[in-house]
C-alpha positions, 0 to 999 in steps of 0.5 A, a space after each residue: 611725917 606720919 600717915 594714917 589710912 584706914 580700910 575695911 568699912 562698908 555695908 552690913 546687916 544688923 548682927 554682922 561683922 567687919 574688921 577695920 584695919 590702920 595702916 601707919 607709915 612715915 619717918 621712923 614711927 613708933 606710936 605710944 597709943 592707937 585709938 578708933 573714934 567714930 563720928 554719925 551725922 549730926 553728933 559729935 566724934 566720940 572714942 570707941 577703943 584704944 591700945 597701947 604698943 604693948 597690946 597689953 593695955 586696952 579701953 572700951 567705952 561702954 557701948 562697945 564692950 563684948 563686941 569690938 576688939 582692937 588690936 596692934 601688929 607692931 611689925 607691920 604698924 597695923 591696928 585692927 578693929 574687930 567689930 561683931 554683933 554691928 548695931 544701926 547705931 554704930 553707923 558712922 565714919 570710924 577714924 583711927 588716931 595715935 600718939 607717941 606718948 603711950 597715954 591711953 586717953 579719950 578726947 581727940 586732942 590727946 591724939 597727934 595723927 589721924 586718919 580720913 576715916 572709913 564709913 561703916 553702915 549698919 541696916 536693920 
């Protein structure tokens, strides 16, 4: 009922910069929270971010803060990821993911919609 699809990934130097983009659509939606997981080869998908409808409520993890920013167009039912000063060790297929209930939580199973992902890669 609803679909995630993400845009915005691809190439980029060390210390460059992209922006991710979540577009939702379906049946009357209206998600609660969205978050970004990503997940390299050989490790497991981990949280980065999320948001919730007010834009007014966000979490990092760690190894993002003062670098990523995530935020929401509810108009267009759009999250955006901001991804500044990029590291070799942010490359993987980043996810985008949502929930109706607003809890801004950080395990997968917390989030009921997902994305195919989109590959970010980071050169030295």
């Amino acid at each position: 009922q609803v679909q995630l699809v993400e845009s915005g990934g691809g190439l980029v130097q060390a210390g460059g910069s992209l922006r991710l983009s979540c577009a939702a659509s379906g049946r009357s939606f209206r998600s609660g929270a969205m978050a970004w997981f990503r997940q390299a080869p050989g490790k497991e998908r981990e949280f980065v971010t999320s948001i919730r409808r007010s834009g007014g409520m966000t979490y990092y993890t760690d190894s993002v803060k003062g670098r990523f920013t995530i935020s929401r167009d509810n108009a267009k039912n759009t999250v955006y990821l901001q991804m500044n000063s990029l590291k070799p060790e942010d490359t993987a297929v980043y996810y985008c993911a949502a929930n109706d209930f607003g809890l801004l939580a950080t395990t997968p199973v917390s989030y009921d919609y997902w994305g195919q992902g989109t590959q970010v890669t980071v050169s030295s």
